[in-house]
ROMI-649457 format. One record per residue: x, y, z of N, C-alpha, C, O in turn; residue number from 0; residue in three letters. Coordinates in steps of 0.05 Angstrom, whole numbers. Example, Ala and Ser with C-alpha at 12.3 -4.5 7.8 and 13.67 -1.06 7.14 Angstrom:
<recs>
<rec n_u="264" n_v="-114" n_w="156" ca_u="246" ca_v="-90" ca_w="156" c_u="264" c_v="-66" c_w="156" o_u="285" o_v="-66" o_w="169" n="0" res="ALA"/>
<rec n_u="257" n_v="-45" n_w="142" ca_u="273" ca_v="-21" ca_w="143" c_u="258" c_v="1" c_w="157" o_u="268" o_v="23" o_w="161" n="1" res="SER"/>
</recs>
This chain:
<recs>
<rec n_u="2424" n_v="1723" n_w="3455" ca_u="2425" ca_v="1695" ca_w="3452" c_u="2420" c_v="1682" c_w="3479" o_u="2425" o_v="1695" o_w="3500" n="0" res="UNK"/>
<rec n_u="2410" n_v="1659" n_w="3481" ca_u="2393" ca_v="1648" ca_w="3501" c_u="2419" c_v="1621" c_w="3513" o_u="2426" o_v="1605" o_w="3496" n="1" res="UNK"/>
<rec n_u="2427" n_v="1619" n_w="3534" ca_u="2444" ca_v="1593" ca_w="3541" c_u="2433" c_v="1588" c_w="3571" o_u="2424" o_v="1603" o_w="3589" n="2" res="UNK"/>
<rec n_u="2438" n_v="1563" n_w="3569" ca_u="2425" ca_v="1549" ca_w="3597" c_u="2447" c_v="1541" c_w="3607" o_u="2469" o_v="1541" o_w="3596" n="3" res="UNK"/>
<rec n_u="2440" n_v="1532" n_w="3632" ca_u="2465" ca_v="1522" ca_w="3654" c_u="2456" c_v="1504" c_w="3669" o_u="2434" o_v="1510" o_w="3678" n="4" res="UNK"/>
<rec n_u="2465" n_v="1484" n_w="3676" ca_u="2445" ca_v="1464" ca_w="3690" c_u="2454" c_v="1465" c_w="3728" o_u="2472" o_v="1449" o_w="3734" n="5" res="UNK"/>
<rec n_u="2446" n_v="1476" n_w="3743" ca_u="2449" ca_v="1471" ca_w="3775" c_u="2438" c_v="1449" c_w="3795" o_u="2428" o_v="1427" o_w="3789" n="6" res="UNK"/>
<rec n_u="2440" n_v="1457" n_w="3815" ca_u="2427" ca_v="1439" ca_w="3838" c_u="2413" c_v="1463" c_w="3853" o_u="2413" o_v="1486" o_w="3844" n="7" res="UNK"/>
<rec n_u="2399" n_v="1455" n_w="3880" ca_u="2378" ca_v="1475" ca_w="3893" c_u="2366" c_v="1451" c_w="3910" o_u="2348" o_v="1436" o_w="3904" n="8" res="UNK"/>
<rec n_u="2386" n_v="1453" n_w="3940" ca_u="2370" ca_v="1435" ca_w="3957" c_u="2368" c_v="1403" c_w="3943" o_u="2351" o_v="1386" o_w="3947" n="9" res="UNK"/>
<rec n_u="2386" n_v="1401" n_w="3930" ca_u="2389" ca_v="1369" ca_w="3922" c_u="2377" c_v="1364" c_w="3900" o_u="2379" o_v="1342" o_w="3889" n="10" res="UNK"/>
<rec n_u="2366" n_v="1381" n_w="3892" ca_u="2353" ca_v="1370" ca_w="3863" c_u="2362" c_v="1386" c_w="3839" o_u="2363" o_v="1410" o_w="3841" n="11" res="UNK"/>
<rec n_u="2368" n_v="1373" n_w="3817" ca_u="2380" ca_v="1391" ca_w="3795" c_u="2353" c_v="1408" c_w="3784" o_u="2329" o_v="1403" o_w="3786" n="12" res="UNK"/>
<rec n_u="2370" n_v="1433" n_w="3769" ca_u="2358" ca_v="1451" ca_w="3765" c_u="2368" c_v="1460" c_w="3727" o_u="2386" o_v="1450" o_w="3715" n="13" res="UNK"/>
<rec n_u="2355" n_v="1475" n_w="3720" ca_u="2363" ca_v="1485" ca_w="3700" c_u="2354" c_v="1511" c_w="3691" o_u="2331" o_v="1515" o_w="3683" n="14" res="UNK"/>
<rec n_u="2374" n_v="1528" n_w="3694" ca_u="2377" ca_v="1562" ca_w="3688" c_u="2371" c_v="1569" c_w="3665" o_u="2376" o_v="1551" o_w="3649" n="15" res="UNK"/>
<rec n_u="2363" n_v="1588" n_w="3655" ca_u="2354" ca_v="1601" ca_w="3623" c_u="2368" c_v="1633" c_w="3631" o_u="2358" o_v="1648" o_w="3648" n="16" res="UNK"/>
<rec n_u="2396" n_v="1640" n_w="3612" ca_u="2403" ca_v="1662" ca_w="3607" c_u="2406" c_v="1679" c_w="3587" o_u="2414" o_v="1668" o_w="3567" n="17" res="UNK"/>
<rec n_u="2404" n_v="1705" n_w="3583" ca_u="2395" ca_v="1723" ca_w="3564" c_u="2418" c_v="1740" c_w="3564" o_u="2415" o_v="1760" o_w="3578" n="18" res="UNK"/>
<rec n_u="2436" n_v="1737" n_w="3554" ca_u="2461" ca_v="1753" ca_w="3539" c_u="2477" c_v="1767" c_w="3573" o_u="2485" o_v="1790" o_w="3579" n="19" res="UNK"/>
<rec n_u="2476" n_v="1737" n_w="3590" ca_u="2487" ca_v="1733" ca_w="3614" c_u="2469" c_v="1742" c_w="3626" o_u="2482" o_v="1743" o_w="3648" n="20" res="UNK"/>
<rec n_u="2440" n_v="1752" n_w="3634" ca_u="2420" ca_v="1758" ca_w="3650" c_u="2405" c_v="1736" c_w="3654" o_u="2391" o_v="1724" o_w="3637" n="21" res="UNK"/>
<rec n_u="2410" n_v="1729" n_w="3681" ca_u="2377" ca_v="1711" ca_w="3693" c_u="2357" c_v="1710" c_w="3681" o_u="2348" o_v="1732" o_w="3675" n="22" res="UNK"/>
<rec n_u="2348" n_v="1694" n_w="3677" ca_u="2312" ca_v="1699" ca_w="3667" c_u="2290" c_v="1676" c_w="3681" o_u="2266" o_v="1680" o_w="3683" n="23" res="UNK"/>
<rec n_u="2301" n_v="1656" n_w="3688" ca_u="2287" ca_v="1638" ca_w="3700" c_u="2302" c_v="1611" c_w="3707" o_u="2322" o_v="1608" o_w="3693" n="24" res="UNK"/>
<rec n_u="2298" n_v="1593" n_w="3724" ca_u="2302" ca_v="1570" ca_w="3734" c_u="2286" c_v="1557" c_w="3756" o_u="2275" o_v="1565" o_w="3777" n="25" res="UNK"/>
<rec n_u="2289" n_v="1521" n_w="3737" ca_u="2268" ca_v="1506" ca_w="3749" c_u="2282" c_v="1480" c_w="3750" o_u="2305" o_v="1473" o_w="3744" n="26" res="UNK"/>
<rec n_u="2256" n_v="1464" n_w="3759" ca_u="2268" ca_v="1435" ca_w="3758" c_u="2254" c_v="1423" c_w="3741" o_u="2238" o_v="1434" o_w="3726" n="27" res="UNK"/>
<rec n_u="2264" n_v="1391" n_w="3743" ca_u="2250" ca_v="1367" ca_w="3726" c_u="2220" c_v="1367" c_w="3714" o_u="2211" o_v="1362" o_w="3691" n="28" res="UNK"/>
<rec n_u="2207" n_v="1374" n_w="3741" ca_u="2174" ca_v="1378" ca_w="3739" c_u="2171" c_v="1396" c_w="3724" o_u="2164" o_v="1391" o_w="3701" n="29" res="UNK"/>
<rec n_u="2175" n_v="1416" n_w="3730" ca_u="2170" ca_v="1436" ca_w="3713" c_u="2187" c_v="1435" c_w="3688" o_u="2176" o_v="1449" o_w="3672" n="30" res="UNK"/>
<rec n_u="2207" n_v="1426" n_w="3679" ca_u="2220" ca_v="1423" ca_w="3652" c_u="2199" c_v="1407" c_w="3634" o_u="2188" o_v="1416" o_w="3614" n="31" res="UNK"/>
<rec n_u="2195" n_v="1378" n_w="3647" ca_u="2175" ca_v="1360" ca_w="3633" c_u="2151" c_v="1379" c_w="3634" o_u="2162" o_v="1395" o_w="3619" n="32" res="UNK"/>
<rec n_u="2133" n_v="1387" n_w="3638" ca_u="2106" ca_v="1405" ca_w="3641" c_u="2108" c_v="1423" c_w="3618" o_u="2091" o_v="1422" o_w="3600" n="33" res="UNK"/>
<rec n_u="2136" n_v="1443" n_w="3618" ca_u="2140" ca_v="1463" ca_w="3593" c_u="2136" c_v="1446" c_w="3569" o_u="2116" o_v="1446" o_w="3555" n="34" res="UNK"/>
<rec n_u="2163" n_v="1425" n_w="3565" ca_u="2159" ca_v="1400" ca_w="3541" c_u="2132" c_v="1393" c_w="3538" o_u="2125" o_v="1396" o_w="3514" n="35" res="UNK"/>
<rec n_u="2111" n_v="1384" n_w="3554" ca_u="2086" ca_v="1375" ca_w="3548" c_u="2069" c_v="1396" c_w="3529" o_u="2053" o_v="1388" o_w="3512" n="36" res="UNK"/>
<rec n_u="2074" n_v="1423" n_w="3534" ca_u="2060" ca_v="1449" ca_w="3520" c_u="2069" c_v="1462" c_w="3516" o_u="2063" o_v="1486" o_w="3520" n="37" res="UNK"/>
<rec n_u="2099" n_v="1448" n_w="3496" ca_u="2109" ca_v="1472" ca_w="3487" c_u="2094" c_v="1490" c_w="3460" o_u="2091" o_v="1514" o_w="3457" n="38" res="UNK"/>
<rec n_u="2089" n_v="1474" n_w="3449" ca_u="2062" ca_v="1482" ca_w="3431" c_u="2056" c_v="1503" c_w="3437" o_u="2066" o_v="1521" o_w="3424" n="39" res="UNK"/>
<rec n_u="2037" n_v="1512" n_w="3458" ca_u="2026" ca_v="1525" ca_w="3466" c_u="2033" c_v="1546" c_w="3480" o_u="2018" o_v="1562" o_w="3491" n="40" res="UNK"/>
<rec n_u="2064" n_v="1547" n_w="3481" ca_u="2075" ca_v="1566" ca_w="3492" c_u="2087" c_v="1584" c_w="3468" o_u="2090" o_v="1608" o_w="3467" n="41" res="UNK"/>
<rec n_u="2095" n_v="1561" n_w="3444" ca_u="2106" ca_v="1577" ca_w="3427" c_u="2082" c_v="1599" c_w="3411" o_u="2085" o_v="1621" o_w="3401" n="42" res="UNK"/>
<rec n_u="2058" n_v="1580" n_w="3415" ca_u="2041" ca_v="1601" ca_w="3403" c_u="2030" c_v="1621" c_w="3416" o_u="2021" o_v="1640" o_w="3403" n="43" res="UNK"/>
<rec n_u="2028" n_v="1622" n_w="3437" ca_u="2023" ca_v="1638" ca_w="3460" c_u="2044" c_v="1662" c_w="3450" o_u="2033" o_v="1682" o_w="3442" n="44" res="UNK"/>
<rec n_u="2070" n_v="1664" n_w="3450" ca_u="2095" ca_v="1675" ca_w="3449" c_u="2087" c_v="1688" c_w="3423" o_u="2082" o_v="1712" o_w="3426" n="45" res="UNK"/>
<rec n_u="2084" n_v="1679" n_w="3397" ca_u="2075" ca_v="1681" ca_w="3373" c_u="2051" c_v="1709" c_w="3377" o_u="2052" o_v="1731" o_w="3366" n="46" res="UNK"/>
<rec n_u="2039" n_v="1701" n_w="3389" ca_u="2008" ca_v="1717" ca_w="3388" c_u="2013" c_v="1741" c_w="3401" o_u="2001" o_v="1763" o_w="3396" n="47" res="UNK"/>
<rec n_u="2036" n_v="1735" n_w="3423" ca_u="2034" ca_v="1756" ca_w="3441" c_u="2053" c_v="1779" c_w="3451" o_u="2052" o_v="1794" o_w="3471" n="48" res="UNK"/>
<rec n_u="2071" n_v="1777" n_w="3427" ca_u="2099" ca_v="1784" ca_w="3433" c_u="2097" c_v="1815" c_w="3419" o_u="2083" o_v="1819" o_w="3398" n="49" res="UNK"/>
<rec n_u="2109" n_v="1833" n_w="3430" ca_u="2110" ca_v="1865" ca_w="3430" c_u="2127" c_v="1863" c_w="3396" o_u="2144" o_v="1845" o_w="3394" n="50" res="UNK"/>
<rec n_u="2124" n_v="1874" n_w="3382" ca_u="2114" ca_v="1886" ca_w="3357" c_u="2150" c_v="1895" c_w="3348" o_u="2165" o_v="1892" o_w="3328" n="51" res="UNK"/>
<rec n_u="2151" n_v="1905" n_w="3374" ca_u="2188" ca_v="1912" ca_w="3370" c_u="2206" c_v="1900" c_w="3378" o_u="2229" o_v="1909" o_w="3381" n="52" res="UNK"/>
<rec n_u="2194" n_v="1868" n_w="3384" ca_u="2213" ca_v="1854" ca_w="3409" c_u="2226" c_v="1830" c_w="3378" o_u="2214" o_v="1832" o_w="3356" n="53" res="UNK"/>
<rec n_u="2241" n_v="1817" n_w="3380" ca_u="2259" ca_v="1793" ca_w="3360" c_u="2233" c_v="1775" c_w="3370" o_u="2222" o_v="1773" o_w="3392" n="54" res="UNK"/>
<rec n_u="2230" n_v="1761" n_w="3342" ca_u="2221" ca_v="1735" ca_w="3340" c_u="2232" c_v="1709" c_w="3362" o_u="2247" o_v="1696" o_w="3347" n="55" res="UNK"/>
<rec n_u="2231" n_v="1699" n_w="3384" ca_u="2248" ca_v="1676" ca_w="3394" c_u="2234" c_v="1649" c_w="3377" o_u="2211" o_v="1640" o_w="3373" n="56" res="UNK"/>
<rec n_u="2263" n_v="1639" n_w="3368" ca_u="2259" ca_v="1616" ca_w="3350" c_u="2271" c_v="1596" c_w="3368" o_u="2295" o_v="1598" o_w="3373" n="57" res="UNK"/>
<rec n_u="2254" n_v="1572" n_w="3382" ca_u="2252" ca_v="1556" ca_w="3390" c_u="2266" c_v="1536" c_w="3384" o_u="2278" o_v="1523" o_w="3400" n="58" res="UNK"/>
<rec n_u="2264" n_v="1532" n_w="3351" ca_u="2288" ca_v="1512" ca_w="3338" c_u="2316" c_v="1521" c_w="3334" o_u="2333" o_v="1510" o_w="3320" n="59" res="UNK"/>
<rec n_u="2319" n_v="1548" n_w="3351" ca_u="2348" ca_v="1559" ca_w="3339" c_u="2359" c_v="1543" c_w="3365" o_u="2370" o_v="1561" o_w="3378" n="60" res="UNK"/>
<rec n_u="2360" n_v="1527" n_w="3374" ca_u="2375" ca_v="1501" ca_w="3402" c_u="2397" c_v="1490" c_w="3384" o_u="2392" o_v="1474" o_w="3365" n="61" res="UNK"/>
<rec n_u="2424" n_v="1501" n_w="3393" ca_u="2443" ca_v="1469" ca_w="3384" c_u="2441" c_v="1450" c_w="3389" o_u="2426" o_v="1445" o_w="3408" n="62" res="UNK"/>
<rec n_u="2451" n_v="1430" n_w="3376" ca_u="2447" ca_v="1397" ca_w="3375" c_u="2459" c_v="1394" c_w="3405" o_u="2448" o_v="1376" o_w="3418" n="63" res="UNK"/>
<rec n_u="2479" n_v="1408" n_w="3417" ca_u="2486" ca_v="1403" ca_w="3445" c_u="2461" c_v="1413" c_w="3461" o_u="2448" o_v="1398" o_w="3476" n="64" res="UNK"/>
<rec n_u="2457" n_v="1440" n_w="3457" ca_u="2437" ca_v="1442" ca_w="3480" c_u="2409" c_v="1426" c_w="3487" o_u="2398" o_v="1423" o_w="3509" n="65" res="UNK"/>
<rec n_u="2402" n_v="1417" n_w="3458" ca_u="2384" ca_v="1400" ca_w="3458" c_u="2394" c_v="1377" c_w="3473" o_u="2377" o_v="1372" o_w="3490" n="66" res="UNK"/>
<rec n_u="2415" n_v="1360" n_w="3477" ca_u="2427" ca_v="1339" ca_w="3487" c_u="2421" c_v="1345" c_w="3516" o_u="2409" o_v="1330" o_w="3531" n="67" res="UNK"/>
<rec n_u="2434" n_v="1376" n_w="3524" ca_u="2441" ca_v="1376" ca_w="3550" c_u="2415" c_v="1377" c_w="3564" o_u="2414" o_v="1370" o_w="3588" n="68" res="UNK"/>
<rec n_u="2389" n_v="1387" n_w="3548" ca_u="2364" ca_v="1384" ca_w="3560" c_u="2358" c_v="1358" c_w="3564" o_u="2356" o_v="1348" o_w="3587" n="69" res="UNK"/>
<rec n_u="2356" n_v="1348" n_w="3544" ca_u="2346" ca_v="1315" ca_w="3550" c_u="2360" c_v="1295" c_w="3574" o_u="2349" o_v="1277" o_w="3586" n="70" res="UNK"/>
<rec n_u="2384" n_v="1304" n_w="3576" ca_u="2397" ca_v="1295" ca_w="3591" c_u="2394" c_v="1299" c_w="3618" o_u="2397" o_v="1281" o_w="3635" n="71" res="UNK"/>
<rec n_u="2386" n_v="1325" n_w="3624" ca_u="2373" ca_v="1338" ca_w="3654" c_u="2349" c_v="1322" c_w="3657" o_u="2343" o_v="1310" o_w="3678" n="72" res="UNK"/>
<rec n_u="2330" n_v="1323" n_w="3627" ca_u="2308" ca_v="1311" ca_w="3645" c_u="2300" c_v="1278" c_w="3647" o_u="2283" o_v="1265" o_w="3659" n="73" res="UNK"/>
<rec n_u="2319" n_v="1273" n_w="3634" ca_u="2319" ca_v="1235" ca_w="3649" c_u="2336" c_v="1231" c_w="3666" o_u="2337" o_v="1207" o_w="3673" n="74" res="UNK"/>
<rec n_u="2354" n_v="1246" n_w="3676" ca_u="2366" ca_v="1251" ca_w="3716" c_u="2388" c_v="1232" c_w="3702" o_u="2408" o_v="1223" o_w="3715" n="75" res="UNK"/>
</recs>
């Protein structure tokens, strides 16, 4: 299961992506808005390209909170 955490980094907030308590990535605003612009394209990308034995990641599996807490990071 996938949970985020939202930080700072040199003054600017940040937001973490964790994998059953493992790191996997963190960024900021720019780059949050940029993902949102193509997520499309990531999901299908992910879709097309994902190892045969690996779980489906479902994109819409976001609680109504985490969805909140995103939106909330990226209008500061």
């Amino acid at each position: 299961m996938f949970r985020t955490e939202v930080g700072e980094y040199k003054g600017h907030k940040t937001i973490s992506i964790f994998s059953d308590d493992k790191f996997v990535v963190s960024f900021g605003v720019n780059k949050a808005k940029a993902i949102l612009e193509v997520l499309d394209d990531v999901r299908e990308f992910v879709e097309k390209n994902q190892s045969k034995n690996s779980s489906k990641i479902n994109f819409d599996s976001l609680t109504e909170d985490q969805k909140k807490a995103i939106m909330q990071f990226i209008k500061g």
